[in-house]
N, C-alpha and C positions, 0 to 999 in steps of 0.2 A: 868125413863129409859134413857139410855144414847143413845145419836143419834149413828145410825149407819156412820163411816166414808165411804164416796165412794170414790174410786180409779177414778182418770181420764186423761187419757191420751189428752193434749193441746198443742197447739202452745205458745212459747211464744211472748209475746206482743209486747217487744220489736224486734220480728223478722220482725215485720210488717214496723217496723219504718225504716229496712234495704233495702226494695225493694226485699226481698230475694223471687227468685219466687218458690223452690221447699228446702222442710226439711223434713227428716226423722227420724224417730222415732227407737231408738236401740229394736229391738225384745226381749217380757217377755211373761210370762203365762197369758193367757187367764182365765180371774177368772167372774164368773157369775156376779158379782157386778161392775166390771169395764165398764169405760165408755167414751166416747169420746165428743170431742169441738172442733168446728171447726169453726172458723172466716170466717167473711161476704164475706170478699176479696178472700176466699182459698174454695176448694172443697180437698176433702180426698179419698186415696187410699188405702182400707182395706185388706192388704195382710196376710193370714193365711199359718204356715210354709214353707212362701217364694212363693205364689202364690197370683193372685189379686182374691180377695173375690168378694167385692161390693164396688161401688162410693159413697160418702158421699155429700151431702149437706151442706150448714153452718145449724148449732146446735148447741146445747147448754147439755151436760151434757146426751147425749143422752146412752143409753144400750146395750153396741158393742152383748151379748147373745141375744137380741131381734129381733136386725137389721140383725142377721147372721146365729141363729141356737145355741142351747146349743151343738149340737152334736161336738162343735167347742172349747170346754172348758177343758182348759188341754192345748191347740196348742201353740205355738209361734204365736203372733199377732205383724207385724208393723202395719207404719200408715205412708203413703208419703203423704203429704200438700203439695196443689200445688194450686201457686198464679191462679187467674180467670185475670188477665191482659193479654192483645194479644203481643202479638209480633209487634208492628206497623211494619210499612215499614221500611225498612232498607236503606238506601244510600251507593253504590258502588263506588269506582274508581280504577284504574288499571293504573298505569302509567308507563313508559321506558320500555318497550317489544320490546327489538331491533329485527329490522327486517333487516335481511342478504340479500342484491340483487347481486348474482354470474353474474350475465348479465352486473354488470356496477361497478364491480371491487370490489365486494362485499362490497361496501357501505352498512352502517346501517343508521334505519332511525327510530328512537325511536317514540315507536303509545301507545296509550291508548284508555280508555273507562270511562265511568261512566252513574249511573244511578240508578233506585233502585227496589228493590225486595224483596217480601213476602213468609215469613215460620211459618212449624208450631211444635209445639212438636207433634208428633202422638202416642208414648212411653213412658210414662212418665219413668217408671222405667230404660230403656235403656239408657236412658239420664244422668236420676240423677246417674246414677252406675260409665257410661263411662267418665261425666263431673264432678262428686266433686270428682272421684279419682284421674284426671290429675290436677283440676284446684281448690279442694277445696269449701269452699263455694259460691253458684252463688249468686247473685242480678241479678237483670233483668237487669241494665247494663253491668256488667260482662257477661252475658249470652249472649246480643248483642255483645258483643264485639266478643268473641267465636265463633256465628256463620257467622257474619260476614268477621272474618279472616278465616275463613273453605270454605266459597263461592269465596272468592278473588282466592284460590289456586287452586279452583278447573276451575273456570271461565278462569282464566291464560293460561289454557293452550287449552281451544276453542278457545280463541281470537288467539292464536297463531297461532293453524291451521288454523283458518278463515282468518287471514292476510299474510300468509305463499303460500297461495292459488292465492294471486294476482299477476298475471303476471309483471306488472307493477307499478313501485314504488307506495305507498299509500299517496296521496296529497289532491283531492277531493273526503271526505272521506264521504259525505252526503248519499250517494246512498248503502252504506255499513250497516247503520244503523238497516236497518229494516233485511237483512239478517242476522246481529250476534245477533238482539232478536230474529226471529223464531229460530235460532240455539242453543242459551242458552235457552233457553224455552224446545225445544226438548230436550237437552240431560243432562239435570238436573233438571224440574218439574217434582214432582212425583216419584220420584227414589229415592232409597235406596242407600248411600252415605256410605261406612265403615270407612272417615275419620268425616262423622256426625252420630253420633248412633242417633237415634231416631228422626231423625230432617228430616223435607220436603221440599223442595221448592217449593211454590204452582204458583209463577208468577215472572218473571224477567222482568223489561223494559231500556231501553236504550237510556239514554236523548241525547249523546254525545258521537263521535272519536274524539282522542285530537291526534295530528301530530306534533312532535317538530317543530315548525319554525328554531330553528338554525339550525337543520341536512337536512330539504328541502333546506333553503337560499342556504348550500354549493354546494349540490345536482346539486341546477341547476343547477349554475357556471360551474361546472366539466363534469355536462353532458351535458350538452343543446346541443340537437339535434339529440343525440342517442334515444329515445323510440318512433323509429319508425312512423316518423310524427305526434305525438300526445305532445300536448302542456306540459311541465313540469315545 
């Protein structure tokens, strides 16, 4: 008798060698015999006519009708792979955010930040939808990259308010630090972001305020002795 051939739905090998942290599978018919693999490195997301079934573990040639129900046989079946690598931390910086002072001739005085912060996918499928239709295939560096530039823009514009806020030009900028991490912390840990689909930010920290030295150097010059008996 001739073997029976089994149908199996895989990753392929070489996607591993890419860093690629999520690949999806084009949706076919669910046939009793069909069956799934899933690398040591990836967990799988078994979605039946466009809805998540069940999680997968790594396997080997395992029996998508056993693990899910025959009553499922006939359906459209994908299969989203998704890397088991974290997100490490990420490193921030925010540089020339001119700040406009209308008290002293509306002088600018270019301020920054940097520092680093953790996220996570909570969606898989919101992600893979919203992020390989803009940006194609991810790697897990591509992927930092992405949400790294999505934090810079959204961060930009706290810092802005939070430096916009200072009565007095921003020079001794130490004492600021711990105010703009409670404040990126508040209003962007844990929130739903509609220019990050499916992405969270779980912690923000704040190593550094960077202050142009050449826009202070002129600063003083021109002002020295307008801000009010306080040293500048």
């Amino acid at each position: 008798m001739s073997k029976k051939n089994v149908e199996c739905i895989f990753l392929d090998v070489r996607d591993l060698n890419t860093g690629r942290i999520m690949e999806k599978t084009e949706p076919r018919e669910l046939t009793g015999s069909l069956c799934l693999t899933v690398p040591d490195n990836y967990y799988a997301d078994i979605y039946i006519d466009g809805c998540l079934q069940k999680k997968v573990k790594p396997c080997v040639k395992k029996n998508i009708k056993k693990m899910i129900g025959a009553e499922h046989i006939g359906k459209l079946i994908s299969v989203l792979y998704v890397s088991k690598r974290p997100l490490n931390d990420m490193s921030w910086g925010i540089g020339n955010l001119p700040m406009h002072y209308k008290n002293f001739g509306d002088a600018c005085i270019k301020v920054g930040a940097n520092g680093f912060f953790k996220s996570e996918i909570t969606d898989n499928e919101t992600f893979f939808d919203s992020f390989n239709r803009e940006f194609g295939i991810l790697n897990l560096t591509e992927t930092a990259s992405v949400i790294s530039s999505a934090f810079r823009d959204l961060a930009s514009k706290i810092l802005l308010d939070i430096f916009d806020e200072a009565i007095l030009p921003i020079f001794d900028t130490d004492f600021l630090i711990s105010e703009v991490e409670i404040r990126l912390n508040k209003q962007l840990c844990g929130k739903i972001n509609p220019s990050l689909p499916g992405v969270i930010f779980k912690s923000i920290s704040v190593s550094d305020i960077c202050v142009c030295e050449e826009d202070v150097r002129e600063f003083r010059e021109k002002f020295a002795g307008r801000t009010g008996g306080k040293r500048v």
